[in-house]
C-alpha positions as CSV (number, residue, x, y, z in Angstrom):
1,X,74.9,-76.5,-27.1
2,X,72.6,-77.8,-24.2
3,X,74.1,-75.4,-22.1
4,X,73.6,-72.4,-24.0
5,X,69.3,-73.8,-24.4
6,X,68.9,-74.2,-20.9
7,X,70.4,-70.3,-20.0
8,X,68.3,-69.2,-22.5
9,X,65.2,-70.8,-21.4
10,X,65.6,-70.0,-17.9
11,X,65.7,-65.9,-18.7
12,X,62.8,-66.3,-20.6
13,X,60.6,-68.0,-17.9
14,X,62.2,-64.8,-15.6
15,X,61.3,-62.4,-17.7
16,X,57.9,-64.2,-17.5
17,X,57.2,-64.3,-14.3
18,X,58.0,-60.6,-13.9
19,X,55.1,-59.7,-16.0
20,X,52.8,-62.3,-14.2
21,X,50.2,-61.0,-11.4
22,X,50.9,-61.4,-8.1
23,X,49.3,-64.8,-6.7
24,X,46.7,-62.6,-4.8
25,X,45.1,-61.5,-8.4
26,X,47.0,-57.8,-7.9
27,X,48.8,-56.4,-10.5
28,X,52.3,-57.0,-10.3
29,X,54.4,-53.5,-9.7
30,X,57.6,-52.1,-8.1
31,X,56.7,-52.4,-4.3
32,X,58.1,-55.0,-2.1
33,X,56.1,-58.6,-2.3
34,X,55.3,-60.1,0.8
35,X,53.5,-63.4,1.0
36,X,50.3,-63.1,2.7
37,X,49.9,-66.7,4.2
38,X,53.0,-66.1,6.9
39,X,50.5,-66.3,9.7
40,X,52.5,-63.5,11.8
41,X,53.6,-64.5,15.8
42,X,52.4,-67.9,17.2
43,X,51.4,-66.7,20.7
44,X,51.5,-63.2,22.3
45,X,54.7,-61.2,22.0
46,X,56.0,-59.9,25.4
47,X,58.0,-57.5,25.9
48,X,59.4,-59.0,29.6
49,X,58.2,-62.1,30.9
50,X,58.1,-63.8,34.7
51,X,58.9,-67.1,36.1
52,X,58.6,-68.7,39.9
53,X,59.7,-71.3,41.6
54,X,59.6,-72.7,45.3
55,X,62.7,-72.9,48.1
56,X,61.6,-75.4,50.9
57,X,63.3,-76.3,53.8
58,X,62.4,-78.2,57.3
59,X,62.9,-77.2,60.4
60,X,62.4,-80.1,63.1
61,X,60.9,-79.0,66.5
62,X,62.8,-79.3,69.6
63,X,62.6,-78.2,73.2
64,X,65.4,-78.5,75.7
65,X,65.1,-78.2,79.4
66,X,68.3,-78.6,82.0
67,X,71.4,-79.7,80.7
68,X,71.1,-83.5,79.6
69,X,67.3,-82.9,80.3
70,X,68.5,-83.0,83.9
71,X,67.4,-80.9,87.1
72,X,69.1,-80.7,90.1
73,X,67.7,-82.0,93.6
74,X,66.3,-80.1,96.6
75,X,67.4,-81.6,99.5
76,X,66.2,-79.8,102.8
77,X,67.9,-82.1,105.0
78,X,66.6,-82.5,108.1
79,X,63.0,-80.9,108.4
80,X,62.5,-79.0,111.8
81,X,60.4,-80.3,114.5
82,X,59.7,-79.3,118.2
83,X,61.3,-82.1,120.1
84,X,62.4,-81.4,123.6
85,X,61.1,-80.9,127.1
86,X,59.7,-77.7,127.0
87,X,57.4,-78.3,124.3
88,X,53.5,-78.7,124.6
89,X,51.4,-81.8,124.2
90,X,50.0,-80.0,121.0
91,X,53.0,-78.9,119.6
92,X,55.8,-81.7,120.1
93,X,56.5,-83.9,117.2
94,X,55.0,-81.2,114.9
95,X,57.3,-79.3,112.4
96,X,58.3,-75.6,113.3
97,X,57.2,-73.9,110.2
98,X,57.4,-73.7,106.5
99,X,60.8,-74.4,104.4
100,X,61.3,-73.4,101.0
101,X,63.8,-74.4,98.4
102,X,64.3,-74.2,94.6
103,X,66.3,-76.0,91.2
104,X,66.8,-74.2,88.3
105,X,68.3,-74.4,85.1
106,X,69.9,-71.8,82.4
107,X,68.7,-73.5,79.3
108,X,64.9,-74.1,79.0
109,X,62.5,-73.9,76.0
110,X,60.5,-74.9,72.8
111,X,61.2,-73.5,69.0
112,X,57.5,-73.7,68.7
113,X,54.4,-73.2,70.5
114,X,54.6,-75.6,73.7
115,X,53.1,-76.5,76.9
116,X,54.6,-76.8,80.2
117,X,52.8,-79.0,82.3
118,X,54.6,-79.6,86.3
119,X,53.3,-82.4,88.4
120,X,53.7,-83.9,91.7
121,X,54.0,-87.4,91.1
122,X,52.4,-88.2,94.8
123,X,49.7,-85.7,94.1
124,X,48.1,-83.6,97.0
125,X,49.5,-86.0,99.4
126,X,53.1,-83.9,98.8
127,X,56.1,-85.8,100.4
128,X,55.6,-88.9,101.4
129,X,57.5,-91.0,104.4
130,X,59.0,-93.9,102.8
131,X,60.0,-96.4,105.5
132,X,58.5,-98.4,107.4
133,X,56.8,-96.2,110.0
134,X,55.2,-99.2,112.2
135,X,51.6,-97.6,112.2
136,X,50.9,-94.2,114.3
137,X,47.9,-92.4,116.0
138,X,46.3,-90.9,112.6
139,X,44.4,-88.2,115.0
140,X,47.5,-86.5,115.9
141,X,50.0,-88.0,113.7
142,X,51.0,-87.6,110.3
143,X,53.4,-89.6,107.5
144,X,53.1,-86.4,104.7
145,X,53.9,-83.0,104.1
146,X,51.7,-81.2,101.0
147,X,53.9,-78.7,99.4
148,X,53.5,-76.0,96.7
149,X,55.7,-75.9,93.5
150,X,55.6,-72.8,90.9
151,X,57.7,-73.0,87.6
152,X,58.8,-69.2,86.6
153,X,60.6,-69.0,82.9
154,X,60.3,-65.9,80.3
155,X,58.2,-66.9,77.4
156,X,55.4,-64.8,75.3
157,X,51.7,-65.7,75.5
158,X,50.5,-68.1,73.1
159,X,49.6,-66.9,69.7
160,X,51.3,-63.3,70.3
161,X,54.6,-61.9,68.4
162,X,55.8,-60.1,71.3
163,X,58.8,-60.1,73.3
164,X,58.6,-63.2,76.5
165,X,57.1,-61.8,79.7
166,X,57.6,-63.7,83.1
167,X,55.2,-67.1,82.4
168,X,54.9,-68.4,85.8
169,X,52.5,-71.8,86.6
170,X,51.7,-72.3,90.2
171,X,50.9,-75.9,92.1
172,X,48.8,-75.3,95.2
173,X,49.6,-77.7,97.9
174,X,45.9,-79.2,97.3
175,X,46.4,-80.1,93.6
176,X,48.8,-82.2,91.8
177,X,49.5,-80.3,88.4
178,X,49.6,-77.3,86.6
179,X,50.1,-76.3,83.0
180,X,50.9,-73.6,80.6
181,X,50.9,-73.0,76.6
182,X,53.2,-70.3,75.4
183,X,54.7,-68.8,72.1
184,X,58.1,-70.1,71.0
185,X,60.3,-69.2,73.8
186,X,63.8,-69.7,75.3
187,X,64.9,-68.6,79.1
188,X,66.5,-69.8,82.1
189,X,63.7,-71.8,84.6
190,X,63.4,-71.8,88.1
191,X,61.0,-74.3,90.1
192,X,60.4,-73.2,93.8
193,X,59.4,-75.9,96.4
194,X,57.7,-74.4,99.3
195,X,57.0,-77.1,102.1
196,X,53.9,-76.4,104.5
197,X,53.7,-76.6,108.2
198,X,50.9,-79.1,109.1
199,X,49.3,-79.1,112.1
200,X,49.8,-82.6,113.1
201,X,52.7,-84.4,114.5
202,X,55.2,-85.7,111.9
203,X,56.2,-89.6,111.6
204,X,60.2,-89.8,111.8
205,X,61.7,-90.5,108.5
206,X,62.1,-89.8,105.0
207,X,60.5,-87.6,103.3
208,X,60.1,-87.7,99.6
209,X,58.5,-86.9,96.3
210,X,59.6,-86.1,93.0
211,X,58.6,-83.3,90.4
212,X,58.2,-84.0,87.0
213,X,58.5,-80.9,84.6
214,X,57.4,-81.8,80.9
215,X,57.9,-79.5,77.9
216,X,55.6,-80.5,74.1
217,X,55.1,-78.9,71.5
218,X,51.6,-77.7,70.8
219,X,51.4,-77.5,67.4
């Protein structure tokens, strides 16, 4: 009996609500309801969308010059003078002319912009006799020989994209350094040693002097 009140009572509040207005106050009718307060999209709609994101990595900068960093000696032995009879009072002793030499590597260069800077580490007084000499006439005698040193490498200008043209740095035997910025660059290197002829007498011994090449990066 309770069952059969309560199917009854809910076809009549169906049959009620059928013949109710719709909430907006419109009369109720045979087109499809929809319930004005569904707000529509949140946001814009789009069709396609986008997204980035970053990929970093390092590179470290490096340069390299000689195998082990090492370059190999220039030894001109036994530097020619005029030493016998025949000579002249203003010629003996001195050396018979200029001698020129050279160490170079295959593997030379900087994965960024660099400077090469070559120095003579005895400045314009080039070689230098390193015994004991036991003093000399300084008017006519000498205990040093100047010399020149040029570095020449492949290796684009600084700042230019273009490929490496022969970058070249010259010593004079009057100074004691020269230096260079280039691009990135990578070449074989040769360093020429030219010894001069002075016109004083030469103090026997040893001669000697070193070169120091130096690669940096510039940036």
């Amino acid at each position: 009996m309770k069952i059969s009140l309560f199917i009854t009572a809910a076809a009549v509040a169906l049959t009620s609500t059928a013949a109710m207005a719709q909430q907006d106050g419109t009369p109720a009718n045979n087109t499809t309801y929809v319930n004005p307060n569904n707000p529509g999209n949140v946001g814009v709609a789009n069709s396609d969308v986008s997204a980035d994101f970053t990929i970093t990595g390092t590179v470290s900068q490096a340069c390299v010059l000689g195998a082990g960093g090492d370059l190999k000696d220039v030894n001109f032995g036994t530097i020619g003078i005029y030493a016998d009879a025949t000579s002249t009072v203003e010629n003996v002793f001195t050396s018979v002319g200029t001698a020129n030499g050279h160490s170079r590597t295959n593997l030379a260069g900087c994965n960024t912009a660099s400077t090469m800077t070559v120095t003579k580490l005895n400045g314009v007084d080039g070689l230098k006799n390193t015994g004991n000499v036991g003093g000399y006439d300084s008017t006519v005698f000498q205990a040093n020989i100047p010399y020149s040193v040029s570095a020449v490498y492949s290796a684009p200008a600084f700042g230019q994209l273009t490929n490496g043209s022969a970058g070249q740095i010259s010593v004079a035997p009057t100074a004691t350094s020269g230096t260079k910025t280039n691009g990135a660059w990578k070449s074989p290197a040769a360093f020429g040693i030219v010894i001069s002829d002075p016109t004083k007498a030469l103090v026997a011994g040893t001669y000697t002097d070193t070169v120091r090449v130096e690669l940096a990066a510039a940036l």
